[in-house]
C-alpha positions, -999 to +999 in steps of 0.1 A: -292-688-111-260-705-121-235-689-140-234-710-171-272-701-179-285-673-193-309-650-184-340-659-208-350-617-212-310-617-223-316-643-251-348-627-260-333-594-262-301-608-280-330-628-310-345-595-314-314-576-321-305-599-349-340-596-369-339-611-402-342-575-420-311-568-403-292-594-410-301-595-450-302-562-452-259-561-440-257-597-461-272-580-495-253-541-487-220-557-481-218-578-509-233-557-532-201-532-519-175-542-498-174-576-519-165-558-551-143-537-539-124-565-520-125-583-555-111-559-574-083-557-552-069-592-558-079-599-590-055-580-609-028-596-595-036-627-613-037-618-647-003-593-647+017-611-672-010-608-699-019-572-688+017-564-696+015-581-729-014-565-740+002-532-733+033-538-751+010-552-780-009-522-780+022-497-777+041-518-807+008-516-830+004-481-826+047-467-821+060-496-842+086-510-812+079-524-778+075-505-745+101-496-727+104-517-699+100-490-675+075-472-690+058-506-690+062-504-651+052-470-649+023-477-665+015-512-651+017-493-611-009-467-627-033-490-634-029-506-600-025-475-579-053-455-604-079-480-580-069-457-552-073-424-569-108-437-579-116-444-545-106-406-534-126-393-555-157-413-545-149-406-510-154-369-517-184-379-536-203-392-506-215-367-488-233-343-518-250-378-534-258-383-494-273-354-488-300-361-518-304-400-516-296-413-480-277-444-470-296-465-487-300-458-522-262-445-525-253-475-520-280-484-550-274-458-574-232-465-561-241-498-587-239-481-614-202-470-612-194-507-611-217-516-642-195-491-660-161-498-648-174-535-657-179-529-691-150-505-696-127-533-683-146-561-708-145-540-740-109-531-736-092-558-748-117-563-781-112-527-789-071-529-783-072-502-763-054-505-726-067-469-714-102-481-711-086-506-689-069-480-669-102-461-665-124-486-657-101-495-629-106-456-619-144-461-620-142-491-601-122-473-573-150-448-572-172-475-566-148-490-535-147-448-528-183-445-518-192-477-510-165-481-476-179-448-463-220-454-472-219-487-460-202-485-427-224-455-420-256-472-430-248-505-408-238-482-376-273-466-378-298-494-388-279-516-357-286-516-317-252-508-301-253-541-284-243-556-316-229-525-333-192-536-338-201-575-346-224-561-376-198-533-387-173-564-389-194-573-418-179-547-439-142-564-434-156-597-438-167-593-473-140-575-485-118-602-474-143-627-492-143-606-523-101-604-519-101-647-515-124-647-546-100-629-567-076-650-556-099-684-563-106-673-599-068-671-606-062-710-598-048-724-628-068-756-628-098-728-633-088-704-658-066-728-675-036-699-679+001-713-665+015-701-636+009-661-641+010-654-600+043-633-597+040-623-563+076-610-555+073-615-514+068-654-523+092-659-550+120-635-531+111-664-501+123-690-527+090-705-529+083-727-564+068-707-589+042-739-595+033-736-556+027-697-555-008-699-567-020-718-535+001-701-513-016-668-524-050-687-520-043-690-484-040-656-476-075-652-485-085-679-468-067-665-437-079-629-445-115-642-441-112-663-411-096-637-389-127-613-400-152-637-390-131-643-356-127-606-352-168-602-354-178-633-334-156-615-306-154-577-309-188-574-285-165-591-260-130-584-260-142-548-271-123-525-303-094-511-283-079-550-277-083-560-309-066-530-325-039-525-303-035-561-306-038-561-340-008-533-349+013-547-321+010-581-336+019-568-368+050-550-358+063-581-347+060-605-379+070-575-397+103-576-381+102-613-382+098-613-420+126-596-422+152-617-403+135-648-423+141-629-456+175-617-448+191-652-439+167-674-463+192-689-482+210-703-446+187-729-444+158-746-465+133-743-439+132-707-435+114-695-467+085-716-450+092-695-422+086-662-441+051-678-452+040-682-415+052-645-412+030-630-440+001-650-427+004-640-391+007-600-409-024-608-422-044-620-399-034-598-372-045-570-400-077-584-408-084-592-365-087-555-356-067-527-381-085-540-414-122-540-404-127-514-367-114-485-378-150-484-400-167-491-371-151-464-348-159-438-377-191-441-373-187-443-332-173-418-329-193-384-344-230-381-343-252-389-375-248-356-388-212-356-384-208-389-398-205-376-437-176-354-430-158-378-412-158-408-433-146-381-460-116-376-435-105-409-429-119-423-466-093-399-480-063-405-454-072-444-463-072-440-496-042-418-506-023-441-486-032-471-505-021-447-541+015-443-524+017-482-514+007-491-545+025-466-566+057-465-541+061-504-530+080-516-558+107-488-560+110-487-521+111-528-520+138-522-550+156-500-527+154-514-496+153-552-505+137-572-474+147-543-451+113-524-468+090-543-439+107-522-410+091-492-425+054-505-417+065-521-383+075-488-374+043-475-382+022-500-364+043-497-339+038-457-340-003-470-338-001-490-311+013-464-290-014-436-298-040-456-300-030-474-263-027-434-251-053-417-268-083-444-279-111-450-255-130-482-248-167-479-278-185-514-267-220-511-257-218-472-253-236-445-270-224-416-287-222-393-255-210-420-233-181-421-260-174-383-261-175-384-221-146-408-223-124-390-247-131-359-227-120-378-196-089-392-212-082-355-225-088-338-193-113-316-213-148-309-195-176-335-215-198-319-240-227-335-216-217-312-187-215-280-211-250-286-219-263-294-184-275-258-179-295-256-211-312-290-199-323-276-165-335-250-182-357-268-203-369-290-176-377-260-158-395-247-185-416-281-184-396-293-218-387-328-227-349-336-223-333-349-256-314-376-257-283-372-277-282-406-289-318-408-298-316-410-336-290-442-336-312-459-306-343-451-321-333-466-357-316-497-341-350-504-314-376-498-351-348-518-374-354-492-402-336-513-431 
């Protein structure tokens, strides 16, 4: 047989992996999750200058003088960084409305947070009242809370481990679809509002303000692309590439960005140079760091560990987006373009441990996976502690279990 063909039981195999309940069923979850909270990142950033107006309408109506201008900021990095908090506390949230409803209809009951936060966030503005705002963007985090740990979960157990990482990349992809949509629906040409992007990293680049809109567009557009990449290749390059890749890349437009920002006014090409920086940040982000990390939760620890995990690393994830969010400004304030060094020495930091410490997860099963970390530790393998009881129970005439049975047996049935 020649190289360049495929076996035909491969291409069988590979068709019945990808059913059509599979794929709709990760299509319809993800947007129905990921998608909204992806959305609900970016969209907020569009309409600041009238958020800020409404606020300072609302405070003169009710104190009789305007807001303090860094109250207004206070409050402004609140409702940003309140997403986060939101998000923490659905986290918590997922594993006692698990234990009663499943994967499934969490992540259908999870709809109803967003219904809420919806209307919460519509009504506030009619009713003058800028803490409904505030809430509903604390609702809506709970939404993002629960639905980045049920949904990851849910697509590692309904998928074959064949294609386990290229269907966990759906996750990332969505939420950078739902990030690019924000962004879309803040065009000026399509809300008809006047140049209200004021993304500081762009106009600190000496960008035009009337070109900042569609540079913003395009880092949506890149966010996307390098998800998709990212899944069309994580069954062959494998997670532990792709990561390392990722955060090593990172580290090094990071420090790039900030040589371009620091001599940006030495020549008029450079600002454009910074752009190709934040996009390369981006995409090496959204390659491998934005999306595996929710597929190696769910590699990692059996089904009935799964909960408590995503709790651990849903609230690590989340905490740290509340002190980005609430910190950025006054440590970009502080440390002017120098600020970026701070995050290349934390991917940097990644790279290293992960390189050390992270085994290879493609195409291997939960044991095979504790085997390796147990070889990379020097610590016996779970598998070989149990041996004895095994040989007992064949002894005994007993089946032997298989200790990946429930994720192989829900991927070979597709129960969707």
């Amino acid at each position: 047989m020649k190289l360049s063909e495929k076996d035909p039981a491969e291409n069988k195999e590979s068709q019945r992996n990808w059913s059509c309940s599979l794929v709709v069923a990760a299509l319809v979850g993800a947007f129905g999750s990921s998608f909204l909270y992806g959305y609900n990142l970016s969209v907020v950033n569009a309409p600041t200058p009238y958020i800020k107006a409404f606020y300072n309408e609302t405070w003169v109506r009710r104190h009789g003088h305007p807001i303090d201008p860094d109250t207004l900021t206070l409050l402004w990095s609140v409702t940003v960084s309140i997403f986060a908090i939101g998000g923490l506390v659905g986290t918590l949230m997922v594993k006692i409305i698990g234990k009663f409803l499943g994967r499934k209809y969490m992540l259908l009951v999870n709809n109803g947070f967003a219904i809420s936060a919806a209307l919460l966030l519509a009504c506030s503005l009619p009713a003058g009242t800028f803490e409904m705002l505030i809430v509903g963007r604390f609702i809506m985090g709970v939404d993002g809370g629960i639905a980045l740990s049920a949904l990851p979960m849910y697509l590692n157990e309904i998928s074959p481990k064949e294609i386990r990482g290229s269907l966990g990349q759906v996750t990332a992809i969505f939420i950078c679809i739902g990030v690019f949509s924000g962004q879309l629906l803040g065009l000026p040409e399509l809300l008809g509002k006047i140049w209200f992007y004021t993304n500081s990293i762009f106009r600190k680049a000496g960008i035009p303000q009337d070109k900042i809109p569609y540079i913003t567009l395009s880092t949506g557009g890149i966010e996307t692309l390098a998800a998709i990449f990212s899944g069309l290749v994580i069954e062959r390059l494998g997670r532990r590439p792709l990561l390392i890749g990722g955060f090593g890349l990172m580290a090094l437009f990071f420090g790039t960005l900030t040589v371009t920002l620091t001599l940006q006014d030495q020549a008029p090409w450079i600002p454009y140079l910074s752009i190709v920086c934040i996009l390369a940040i981006i995409a090496s982000f959204c390659s491998g760091p934005g999306g595996i990390p929710f597929i190696l939760t769910g590699e990692f620890f059996q089904q009935s560990e799964r909960p408590a995990a995503f709790i651990i690393a849903g609230t690590v994830n989340w905490l740290s987006n509340f002190a980005v969010g609430l910190l950025f400004p006054f440590i970009q304030k502080s440390l002017d373009s120098y600020c970026f060094l701070v995050f290349a020495a934390i991917c940097i930091t990644a790279a290293i441990y992960f390189y050390f410490v992270l085994p290879e997860t493609k195409n291997r099963t939960h044991a095979e996976i504790s085997q390796a970390f147990a070889k990379r530790n020097k610590a016996q393998p779970p598998e070989v502690k149990a041996d004895s009881a095994m040989s007992e129970e064949k002894a005994n005439g007993q089946p032997e279990p298989d200790p990946s049975s429930t994720l192989d047996s829900c991927g070979q049935n597709r129960i969707v």
